[in-house]
N, C-alpha and C positions, 0 to 999 in steps of 0.2 A: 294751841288752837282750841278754839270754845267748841261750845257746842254747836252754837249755831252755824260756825263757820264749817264746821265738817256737817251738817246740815246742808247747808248750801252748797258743799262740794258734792254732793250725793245727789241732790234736786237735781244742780246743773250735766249730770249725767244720763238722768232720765228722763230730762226736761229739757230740749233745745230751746223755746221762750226763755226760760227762768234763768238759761246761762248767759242769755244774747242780756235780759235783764240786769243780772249780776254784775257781768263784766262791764256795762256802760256805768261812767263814774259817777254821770249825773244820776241815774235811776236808783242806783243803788246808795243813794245817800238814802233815797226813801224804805229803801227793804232794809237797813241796819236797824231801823226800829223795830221791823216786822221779825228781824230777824232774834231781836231780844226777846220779845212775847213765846216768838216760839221753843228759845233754847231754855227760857222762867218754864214753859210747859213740859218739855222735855225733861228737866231735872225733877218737876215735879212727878214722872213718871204717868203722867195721862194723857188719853187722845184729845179730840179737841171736846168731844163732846161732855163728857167729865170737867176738862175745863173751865170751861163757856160755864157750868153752873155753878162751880166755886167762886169763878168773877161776875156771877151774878149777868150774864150775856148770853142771846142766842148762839146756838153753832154758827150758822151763816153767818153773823155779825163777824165772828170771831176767826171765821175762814177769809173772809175779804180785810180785816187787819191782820193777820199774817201774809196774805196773799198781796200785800200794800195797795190793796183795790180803793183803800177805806180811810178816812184822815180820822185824825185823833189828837183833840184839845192835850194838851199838857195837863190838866186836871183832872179830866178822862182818865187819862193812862198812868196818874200818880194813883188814880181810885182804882183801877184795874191791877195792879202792881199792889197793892196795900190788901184789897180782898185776896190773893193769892200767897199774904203772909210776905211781900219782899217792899223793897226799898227804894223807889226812882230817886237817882244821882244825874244831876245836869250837869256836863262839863264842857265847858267853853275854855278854847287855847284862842289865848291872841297873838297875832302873827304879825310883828311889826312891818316886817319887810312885804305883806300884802298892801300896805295900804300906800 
């Protein structure tokens, strides 16, 4: 289990939203992103505020992109991920039997 996912198991304890959030399959396709940013910041051992200035972003900005309040281009977040020293990997599975 990552980080983020024991993250999230911790939020959704102290957070009734964030688990009603979690647990819905649609909403949380959007916090696995949110969910990335946060466990990149977690390993980097800083709060958000520390953060936010390594990627070169306001806190606020950077509480509503983990809080998935907040969209974010693919470019964005490759340049977000690259100030913070790591690596965006896009993985797409195709699913013959979906189509």
């Amino acid at each position: 289990m990552g980080v983020a996912d024991r993250y999230a198991r911790h939020r959704s304890r102290r957070d009734p939203e964030f688990k009603r959030i979690w647990e819905d399959k649609d909403r949380r396709k959007r916090f696995e992103l949110s969910s990335k940013i946060i466990e990149l910041r977690l390993k980097m051992g800083l709060n958000q505020t520390k953060f936010a200035k390594v990627i070169g972003v306001k806190q606020p900005y950077l509480s509503r992109l983990e809080n998935g309040d907040e969209n974010i281009t693919y470019d964005g977040l490759e340049r977000l991920f690259n100030k913070a020293g790591a690596t965006l990997k896009l993985k797409i599975e195709y699913n013959k039997d979906s189509v």
